[in-house]
N, C-alpha and C positions, 0 to 999 in steps of 0.2 A: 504494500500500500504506500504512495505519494506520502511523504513526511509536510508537513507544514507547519515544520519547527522555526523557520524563516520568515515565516509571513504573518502581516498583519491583515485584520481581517475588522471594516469600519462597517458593522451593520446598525440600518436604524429600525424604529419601530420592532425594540430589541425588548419591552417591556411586558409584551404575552405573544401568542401565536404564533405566528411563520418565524419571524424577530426574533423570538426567544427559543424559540427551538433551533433556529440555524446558527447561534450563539453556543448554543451547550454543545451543539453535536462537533462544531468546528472545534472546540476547547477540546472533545473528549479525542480529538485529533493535534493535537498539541499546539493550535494556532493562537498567536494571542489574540485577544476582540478588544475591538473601540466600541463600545455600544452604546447608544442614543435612542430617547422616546422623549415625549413633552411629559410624562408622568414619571417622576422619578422615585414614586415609592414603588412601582413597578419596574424599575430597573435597578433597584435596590435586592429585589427578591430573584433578578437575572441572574446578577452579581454573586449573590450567594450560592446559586448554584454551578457558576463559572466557576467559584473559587475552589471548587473541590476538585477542579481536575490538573492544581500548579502551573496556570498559564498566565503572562501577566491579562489584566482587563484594567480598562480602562474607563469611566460612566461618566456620559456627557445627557443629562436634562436638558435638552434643546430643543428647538423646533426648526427641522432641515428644512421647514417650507421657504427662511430666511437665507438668501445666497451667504452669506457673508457667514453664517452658521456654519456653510459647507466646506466654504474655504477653512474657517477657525480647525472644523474636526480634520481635514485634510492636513493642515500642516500642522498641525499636533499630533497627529498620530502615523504619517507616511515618514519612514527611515529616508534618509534620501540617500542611500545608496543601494537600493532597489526600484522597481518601478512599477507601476499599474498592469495587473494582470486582468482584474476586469474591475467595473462600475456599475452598481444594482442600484433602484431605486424605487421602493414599492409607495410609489407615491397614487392612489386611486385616484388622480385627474387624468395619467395618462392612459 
């Protein structure tokens, strides 16, 4: 199996459903996660279950609808000496 002990991994709407599930399952693959929701008692309870699998994480309370959000969690959390392997954005306008 593909290691992703290198990679960081910026998901949002990381506070229940798809978001939080694709949080843990990435962790339980050794990735670290940047995770964002606008409800942060619900990324609070992400977090705790991130923590069990010794990845860093990272929990940003935001709201990605805000460009300048995007950029904030982007260069806070992209290494730069790596680069974009892909870009997800479960945003229901598009």
């Amino acid at each position: 199996m593909q290691s992703f002990s290198t990679k960081v991994a910026a998901i949002t709407g990381a506070g229940s459903g798809m978001g939080r599930a694709l949080a843990v399952q990435l962790a339980k693959l050794d990735c670290a996660v940047a995770i964002s929701d606008v409800v942060d008692e619900k990324l609070q309870e992400t977090e705790s279950l991130i923590k069990d699998h010794d990845v860093k994480v990272t929990r940003h309370p935001v709201d990605v609808s805000d460009r300048s959000v995007c950029t904030y969690l982007w260069d806070a959390n992209n290494p730069c000496d790596t680069h974009t392997t892909a870009g997800l954005n479960n945003d229901r306008r598009y």
